[in-house]
C-alpha positions as CSV (number, residue, x, y, z in Angstrom):
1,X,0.0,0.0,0.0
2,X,0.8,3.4,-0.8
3,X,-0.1,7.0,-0.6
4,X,-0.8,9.4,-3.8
5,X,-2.7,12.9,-3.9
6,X,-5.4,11.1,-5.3
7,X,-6.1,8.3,-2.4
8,X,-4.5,5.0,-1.0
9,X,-3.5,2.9,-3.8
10,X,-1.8,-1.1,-4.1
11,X,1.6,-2.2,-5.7
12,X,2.3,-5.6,-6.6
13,X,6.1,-6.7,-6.4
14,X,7.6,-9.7,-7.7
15,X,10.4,-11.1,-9.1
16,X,10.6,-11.8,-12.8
17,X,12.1,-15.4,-13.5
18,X,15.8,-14.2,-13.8
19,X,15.1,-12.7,-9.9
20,X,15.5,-9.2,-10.7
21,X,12.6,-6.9,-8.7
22,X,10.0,-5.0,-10.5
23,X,6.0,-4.2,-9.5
24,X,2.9,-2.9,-11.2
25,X,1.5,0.5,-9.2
26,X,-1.5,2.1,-9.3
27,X,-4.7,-0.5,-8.4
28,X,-7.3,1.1,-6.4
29,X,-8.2,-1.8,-4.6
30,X,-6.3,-5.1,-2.6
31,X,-8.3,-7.2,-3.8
32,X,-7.6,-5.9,-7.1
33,X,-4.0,-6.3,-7.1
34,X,-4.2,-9.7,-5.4
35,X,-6.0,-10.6,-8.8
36,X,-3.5,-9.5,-11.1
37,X,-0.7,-10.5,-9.4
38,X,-1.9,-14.3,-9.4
39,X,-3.3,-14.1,-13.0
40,X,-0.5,-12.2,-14.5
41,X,2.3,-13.8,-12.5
42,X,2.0,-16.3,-10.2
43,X,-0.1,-18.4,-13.1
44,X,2.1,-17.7,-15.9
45,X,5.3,-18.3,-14.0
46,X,3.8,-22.1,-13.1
47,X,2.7,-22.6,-16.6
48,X,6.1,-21.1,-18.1
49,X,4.2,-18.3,-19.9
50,X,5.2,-15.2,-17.8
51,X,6.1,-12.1,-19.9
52,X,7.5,-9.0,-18.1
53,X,5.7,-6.1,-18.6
54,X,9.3,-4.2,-19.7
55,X,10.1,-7.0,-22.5
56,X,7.3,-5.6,-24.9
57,X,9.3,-2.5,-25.0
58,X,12.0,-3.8,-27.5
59,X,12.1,-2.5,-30.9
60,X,11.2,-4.3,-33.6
61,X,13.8,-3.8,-35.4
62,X,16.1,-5.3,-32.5
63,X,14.1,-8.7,-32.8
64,X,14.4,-8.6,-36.3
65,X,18.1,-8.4,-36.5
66,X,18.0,-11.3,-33.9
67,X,15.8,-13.6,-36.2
68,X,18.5,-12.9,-39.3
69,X,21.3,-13.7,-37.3
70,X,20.0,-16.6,-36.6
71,X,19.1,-18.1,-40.1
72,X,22.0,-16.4,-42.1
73,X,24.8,-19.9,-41.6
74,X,21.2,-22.1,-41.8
75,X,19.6,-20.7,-45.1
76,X,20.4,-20.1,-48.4
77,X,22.1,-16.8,-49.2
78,X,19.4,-15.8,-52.0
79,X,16.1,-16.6,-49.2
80,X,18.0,-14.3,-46.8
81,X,18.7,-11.5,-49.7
82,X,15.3,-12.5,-50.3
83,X,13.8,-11.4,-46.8
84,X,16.0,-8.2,-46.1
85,X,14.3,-6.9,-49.6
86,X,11.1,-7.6,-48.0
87,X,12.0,-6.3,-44.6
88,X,13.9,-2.7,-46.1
89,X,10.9,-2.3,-48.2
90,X,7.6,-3.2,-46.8
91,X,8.2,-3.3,-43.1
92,X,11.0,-1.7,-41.7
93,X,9.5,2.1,-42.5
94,X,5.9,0.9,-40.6
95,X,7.3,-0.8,-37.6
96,X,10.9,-0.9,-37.5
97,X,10.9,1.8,-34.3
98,X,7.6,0.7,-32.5
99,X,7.7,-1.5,-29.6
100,X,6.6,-5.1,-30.3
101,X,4.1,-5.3,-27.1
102,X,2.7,-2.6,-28.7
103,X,1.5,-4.0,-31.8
104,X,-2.2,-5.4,-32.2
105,X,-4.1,-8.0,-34.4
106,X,-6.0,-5.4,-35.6
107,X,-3.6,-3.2,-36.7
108,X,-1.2,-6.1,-38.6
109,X,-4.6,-6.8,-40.2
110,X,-5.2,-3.3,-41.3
111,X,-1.7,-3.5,-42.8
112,X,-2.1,-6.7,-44.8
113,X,-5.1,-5.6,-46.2
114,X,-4.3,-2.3,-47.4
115,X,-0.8,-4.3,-49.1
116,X,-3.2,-7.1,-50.2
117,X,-5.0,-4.1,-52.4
118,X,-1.7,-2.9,-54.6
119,X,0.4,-6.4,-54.4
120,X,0.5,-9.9,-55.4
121,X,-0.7,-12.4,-52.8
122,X,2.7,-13.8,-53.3
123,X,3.9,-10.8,-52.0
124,X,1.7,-10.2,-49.5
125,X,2.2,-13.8,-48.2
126,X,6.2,-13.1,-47.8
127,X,5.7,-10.3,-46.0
128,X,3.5,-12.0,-43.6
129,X,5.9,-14.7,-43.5
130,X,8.9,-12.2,-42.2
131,X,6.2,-10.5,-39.5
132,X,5.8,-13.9,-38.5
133,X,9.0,-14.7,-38.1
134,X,9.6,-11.3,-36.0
135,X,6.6,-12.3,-33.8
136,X,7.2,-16.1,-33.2
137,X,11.0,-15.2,-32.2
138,X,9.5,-12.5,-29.5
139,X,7.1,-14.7,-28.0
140,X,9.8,-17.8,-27.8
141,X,11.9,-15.1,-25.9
142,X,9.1,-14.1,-23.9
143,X,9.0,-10.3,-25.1
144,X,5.4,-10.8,-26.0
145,X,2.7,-13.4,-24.9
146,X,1.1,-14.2,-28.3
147,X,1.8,-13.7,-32.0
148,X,-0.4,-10.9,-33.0
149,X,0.0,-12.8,-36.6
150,X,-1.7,-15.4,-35.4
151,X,-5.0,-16.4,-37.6
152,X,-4.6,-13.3,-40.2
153,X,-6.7,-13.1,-43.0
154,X,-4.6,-13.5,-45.8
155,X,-5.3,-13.6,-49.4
156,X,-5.5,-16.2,-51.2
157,X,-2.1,-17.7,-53.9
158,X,-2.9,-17.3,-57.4
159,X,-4.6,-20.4,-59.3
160,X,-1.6,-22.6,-60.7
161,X,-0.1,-21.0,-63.9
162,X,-1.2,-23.2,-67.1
163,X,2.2,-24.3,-68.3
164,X,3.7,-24.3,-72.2
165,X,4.7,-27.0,-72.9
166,X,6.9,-27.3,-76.8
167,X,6.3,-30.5,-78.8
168,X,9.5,-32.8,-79.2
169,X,10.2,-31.4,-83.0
170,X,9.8,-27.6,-81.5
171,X,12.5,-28.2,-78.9
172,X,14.5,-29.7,-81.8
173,X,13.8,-26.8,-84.0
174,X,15.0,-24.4,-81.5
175,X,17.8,-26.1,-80.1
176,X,19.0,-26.6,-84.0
177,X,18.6,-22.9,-84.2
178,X,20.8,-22.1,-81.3
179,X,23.7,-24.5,-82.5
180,X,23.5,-21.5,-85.6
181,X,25.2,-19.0,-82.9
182,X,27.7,-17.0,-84.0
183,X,29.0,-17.6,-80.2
184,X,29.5,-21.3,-79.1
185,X,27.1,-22.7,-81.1
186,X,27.6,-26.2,-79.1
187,X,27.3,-25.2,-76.2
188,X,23.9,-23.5,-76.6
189,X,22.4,-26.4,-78.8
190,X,23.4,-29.1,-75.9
191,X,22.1,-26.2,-73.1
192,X,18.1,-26.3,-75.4
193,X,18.6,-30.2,-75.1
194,X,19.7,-30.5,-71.9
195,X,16.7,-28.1,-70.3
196,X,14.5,-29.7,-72.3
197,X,14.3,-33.5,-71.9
198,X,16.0,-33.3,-68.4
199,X,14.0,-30.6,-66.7
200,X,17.4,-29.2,-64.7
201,X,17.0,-26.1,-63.4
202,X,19.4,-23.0,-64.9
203,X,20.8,-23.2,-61.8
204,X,21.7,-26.4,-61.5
205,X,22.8,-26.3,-65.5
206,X,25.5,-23.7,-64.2
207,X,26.5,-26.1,-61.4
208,X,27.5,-28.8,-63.7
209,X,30.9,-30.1,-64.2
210,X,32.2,-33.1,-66.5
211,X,32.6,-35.1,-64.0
212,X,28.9,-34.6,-63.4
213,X,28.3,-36.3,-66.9
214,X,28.1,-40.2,-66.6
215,X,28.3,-41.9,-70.0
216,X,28.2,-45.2,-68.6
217,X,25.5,-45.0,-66.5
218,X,23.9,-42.0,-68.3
219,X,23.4,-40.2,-65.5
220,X,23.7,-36.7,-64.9
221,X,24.5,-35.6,-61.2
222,X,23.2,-32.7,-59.7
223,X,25.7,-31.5,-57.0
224,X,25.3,-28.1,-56.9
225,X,23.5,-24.9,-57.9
226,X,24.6,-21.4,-58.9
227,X,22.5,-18.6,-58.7
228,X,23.3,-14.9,-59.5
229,X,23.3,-12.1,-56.1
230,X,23.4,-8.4,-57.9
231,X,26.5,-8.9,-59.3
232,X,28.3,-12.1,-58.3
233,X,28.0,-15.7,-58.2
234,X,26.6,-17.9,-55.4
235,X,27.6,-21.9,-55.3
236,X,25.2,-23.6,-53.2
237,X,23.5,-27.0,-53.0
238,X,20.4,-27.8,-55.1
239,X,16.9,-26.6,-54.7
240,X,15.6,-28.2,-51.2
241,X,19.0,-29.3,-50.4
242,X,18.6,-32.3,-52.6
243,X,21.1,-34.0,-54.7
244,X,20.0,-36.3,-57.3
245,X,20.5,-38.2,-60.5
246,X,18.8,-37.2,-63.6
247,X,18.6,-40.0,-66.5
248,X,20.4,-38.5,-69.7
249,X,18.7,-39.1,-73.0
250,X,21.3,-40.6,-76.2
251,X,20.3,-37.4,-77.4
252,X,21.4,-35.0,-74.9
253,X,24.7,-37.6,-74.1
254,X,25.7,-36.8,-77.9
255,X,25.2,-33.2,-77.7
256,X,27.2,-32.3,-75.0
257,X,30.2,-34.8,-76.5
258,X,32.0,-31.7,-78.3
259,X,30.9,-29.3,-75.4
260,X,32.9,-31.5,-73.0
261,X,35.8,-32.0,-75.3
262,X,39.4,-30.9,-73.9
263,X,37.8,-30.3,-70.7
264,X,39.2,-31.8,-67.1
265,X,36.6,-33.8,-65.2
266,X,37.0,-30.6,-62.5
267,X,36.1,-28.2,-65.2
268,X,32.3,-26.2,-65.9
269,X,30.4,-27.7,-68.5
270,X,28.8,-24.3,-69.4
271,X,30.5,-21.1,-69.1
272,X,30.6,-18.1,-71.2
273,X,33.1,-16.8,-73.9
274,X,34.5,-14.6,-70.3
275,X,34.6,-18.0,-68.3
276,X,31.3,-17.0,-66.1
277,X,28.5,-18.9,-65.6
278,X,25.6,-18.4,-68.0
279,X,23.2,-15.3,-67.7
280,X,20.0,-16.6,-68.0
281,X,17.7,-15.1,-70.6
282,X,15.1,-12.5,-70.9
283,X,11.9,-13.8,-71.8
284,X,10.2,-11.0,-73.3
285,X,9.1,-11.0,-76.9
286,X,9.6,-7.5,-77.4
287,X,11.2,-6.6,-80.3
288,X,14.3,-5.0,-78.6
289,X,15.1,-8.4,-77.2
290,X,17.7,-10.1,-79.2
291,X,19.0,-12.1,-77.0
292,X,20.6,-16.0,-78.3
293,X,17.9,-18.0,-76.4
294,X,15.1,-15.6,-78.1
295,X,16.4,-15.1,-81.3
296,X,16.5,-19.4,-81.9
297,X,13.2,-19.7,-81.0
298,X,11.8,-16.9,-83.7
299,X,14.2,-18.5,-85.8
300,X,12.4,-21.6,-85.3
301,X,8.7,-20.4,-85.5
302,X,8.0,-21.0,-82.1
303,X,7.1,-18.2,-79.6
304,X,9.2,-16.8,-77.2
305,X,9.4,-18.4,-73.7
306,X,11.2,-18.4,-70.2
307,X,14.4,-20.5,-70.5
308,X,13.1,-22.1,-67.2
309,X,9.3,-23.3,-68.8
310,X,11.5,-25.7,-70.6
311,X,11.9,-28.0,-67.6
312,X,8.0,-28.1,-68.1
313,X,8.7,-29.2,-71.6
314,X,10.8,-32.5,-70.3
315,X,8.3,-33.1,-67.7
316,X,5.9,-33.1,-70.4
317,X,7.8,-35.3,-73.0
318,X,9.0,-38.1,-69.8
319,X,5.2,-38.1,-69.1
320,X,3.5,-39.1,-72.4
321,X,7.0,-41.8,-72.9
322,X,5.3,-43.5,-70.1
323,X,7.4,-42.3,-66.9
324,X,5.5,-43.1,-63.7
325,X,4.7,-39.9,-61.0
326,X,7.6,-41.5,-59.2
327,X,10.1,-41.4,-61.1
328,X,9.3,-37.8,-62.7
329,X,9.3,-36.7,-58.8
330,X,13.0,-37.9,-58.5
331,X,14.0,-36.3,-62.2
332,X,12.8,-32.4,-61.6
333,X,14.0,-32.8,-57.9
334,X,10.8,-32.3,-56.5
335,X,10.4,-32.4,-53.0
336,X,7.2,-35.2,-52.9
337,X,5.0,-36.8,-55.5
338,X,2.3,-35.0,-54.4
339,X,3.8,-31.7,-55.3
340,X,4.8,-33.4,-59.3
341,X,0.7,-33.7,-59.2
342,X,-0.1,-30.7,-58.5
343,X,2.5,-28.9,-60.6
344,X,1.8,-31.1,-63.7
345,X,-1.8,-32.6,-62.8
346,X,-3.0,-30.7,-66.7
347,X,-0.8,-33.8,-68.0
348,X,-2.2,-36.5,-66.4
349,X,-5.4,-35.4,-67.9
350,X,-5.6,-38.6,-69.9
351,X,-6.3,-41.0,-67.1
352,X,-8.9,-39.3,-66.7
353,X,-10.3,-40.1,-69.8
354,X,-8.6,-44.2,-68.5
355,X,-11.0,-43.7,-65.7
356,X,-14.3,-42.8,-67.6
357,X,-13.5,-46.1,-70.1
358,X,-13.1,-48.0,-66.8
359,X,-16.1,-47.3,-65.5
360,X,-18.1,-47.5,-68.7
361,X,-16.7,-51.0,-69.2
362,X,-17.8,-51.9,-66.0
363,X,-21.2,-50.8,-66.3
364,X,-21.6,-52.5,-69.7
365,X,-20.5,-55.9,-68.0
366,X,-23.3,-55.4,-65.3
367,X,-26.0,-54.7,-67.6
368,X,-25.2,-57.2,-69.4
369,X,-25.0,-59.8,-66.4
370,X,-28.5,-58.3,-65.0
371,X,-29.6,-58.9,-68.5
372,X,-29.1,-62.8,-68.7
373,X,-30.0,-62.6,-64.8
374,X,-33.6,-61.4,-66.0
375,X,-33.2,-64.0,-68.9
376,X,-32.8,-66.8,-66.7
377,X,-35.7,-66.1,-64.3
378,X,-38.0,-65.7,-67.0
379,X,-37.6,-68.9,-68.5
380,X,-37.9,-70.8,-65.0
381,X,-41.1,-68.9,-64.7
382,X,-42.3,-70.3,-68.4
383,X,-41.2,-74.0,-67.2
384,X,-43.1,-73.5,-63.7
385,X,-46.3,-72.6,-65.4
């Protein structure tokens, strides 16, 4: 109890659970602060919930250079560039300075929403997903009792893109046209093929070396990936962190043949005329774009498209050869067979069709069983009578 110009009023003191002293001041009544103090303390300290009333005054900013710190030697270097763009230019000028216990549902809502009106889902759902991360890390550290991210409403991921898939003579066509380079012609006709009917990533094209390339098995191993970071060069381990064997066509095997020519088994297979890595190509069909990749496929009558669509072409072409959801799952890398269906479900349209034939075969066979059923008891009833 305590004395104020304004009447007798009740402090509850307490130790916080690394037994440094603090209190909460100004209850009217005993009774009142009796109540808090086993609600707010002695409860959550049993339950292991207790959150001092001084830990929601940490910036956000603070938590969020905590939650980097901690993922930078864990995750790739392109998620984390990833999640600072995010952070620089969607969050850090709304909440960078405010204090985390001061942040409400309502008004993360209010933010999401009014993002959700000018930006992708996609978008929306990453920035969500670094709040998130803030949040989680602040209650684990007991800043903050609970999330205020928890249960959002968040929009919803655009519908699956229809994919383009090139027939077997329009990859042909273009990769022909690509082996007319002025510029190693070789090595972009085995590049078309290689994309094409073995659905590797341009990543993971760039990560190749000859050793990588096993005639005798026909194999190609996929060790590693290199993606581009402004203006250098990242070596990392495949998508998913999964390392696999990809089944290498007679086709592709004999393209690559001069490409590999001269070269030590520790060498690149693809690198450019200045010994870097291949830029990938611009998809756009705009007339200003004459870049190798788009020029072959004008040259070959087909329309322009994203170097990376033609791993859909391979998936497409293994698919229709007969390859099971299996084995197309281990061949694009793909993290379960359940995600192969839902990438490429448009292909297996066709057992569909297996499925209706089924069933209508099946019906046929029971009418025609009820039929000599019905057959059967008429003539008994002829011979009764």
């Amino acid at each position: 109890q305590y004395a104020t110009k304004a009447g007798k009023r009740y402090e509850v003191r307490y130790r916080k659970p690394d037994s440094s002293a603090t209190g909460k001041r100004g209850f009217r009544r005993k009774m009142d602060a009796e109540q808090w103090g086993d609600q707010h303390v002695n409860a959550a300290k049993r339950d292991g919930s207790f959150v001092s009333q001084s830990a929601g005054r940490t910036p956000v900013c603070d938590i969020y250079s905590q939650w980097m710190d901690t993922r930078r030697p864990i995750l790739k270097a392109n998620t984390i560039r990833t999640d600072d763009a995010t952070w620089r230019t969607h969050i850090e000028p709304e909440f960078a300075m405010r204090q985390i216990g001061s942040i409400t549902h309502a008004e993360l809502q209010s933010f999401v929403s009014g993002k959700a009106e000018t930006l992708a889902p996609s978008t929306v759902l990453k920035i969500v997903g670094v709040l998130k991360g803030v949040c989680d890390l602040a209650v684990k550290d007991r800043l903050i009792s609970k999330a205020p991210t928890d249960d959002l409403a968040l929009p919803r991921r655009e519908g699956r893109r229809l994919h383009r898939y090139l027939t077997i003579d329009q990859l042909l066509a273009v990769a022909d046209e690509a082996g007319k380079a002025r510029m190693q012609p070789d090595d972009r006709r085995a590049l078309v093929l290689l994309l094409g009917l073995c659905g590797l990533r341009w990543g993971e094209m760039c990560g190749l070396k000859v050793e990588d390339v096993d005639y005798g098995r026909r194999r190609i191993h996929i060790r590693r990936n290199i993606t581009r970071l402004g203006s250098k060069w990242e070596e990392t381990t495949p998508k998913s962190h999964e390392m696999r064997d990809v089944p290498m066509p007679r086709t592709v095997g004999e393209a690559l043949l001069p490409v590999l020519a001269d070269k030590k088994p520790t060498d690149w297979v693809f690198r450019d005329h200045l010994g870097r890595p291949p830029r990938n190509q611009s998809a756009t069909s705009a007339d200003w774009n004459r870049t190798w990749f788009v020029s072959a496929c004008r040259r070959a009558g087909v329309e322009p498209l994203p170097p990376h669509d033609l791993r859909h072409t391979a998936a497409s072409i293994a698919v229709h050869a007969g390859a099971n959801v299996k084995a197309l799952q281990r061949m694009l890398g793909h993290k379960s067979a359940a995600m192969t269906l839902d990438t490429y479900a448009d292909l297996f349209d066709s057992d569909l069709d297996d499925v209706a034939d089924v069933i209508d075969a099946a019906v046929r066979v029971s009418v025609r069983d009820v039929g000599k059923m019905w057959a059967r008891e008429g003539m008994e009833r002829v011979r009764s009578v």
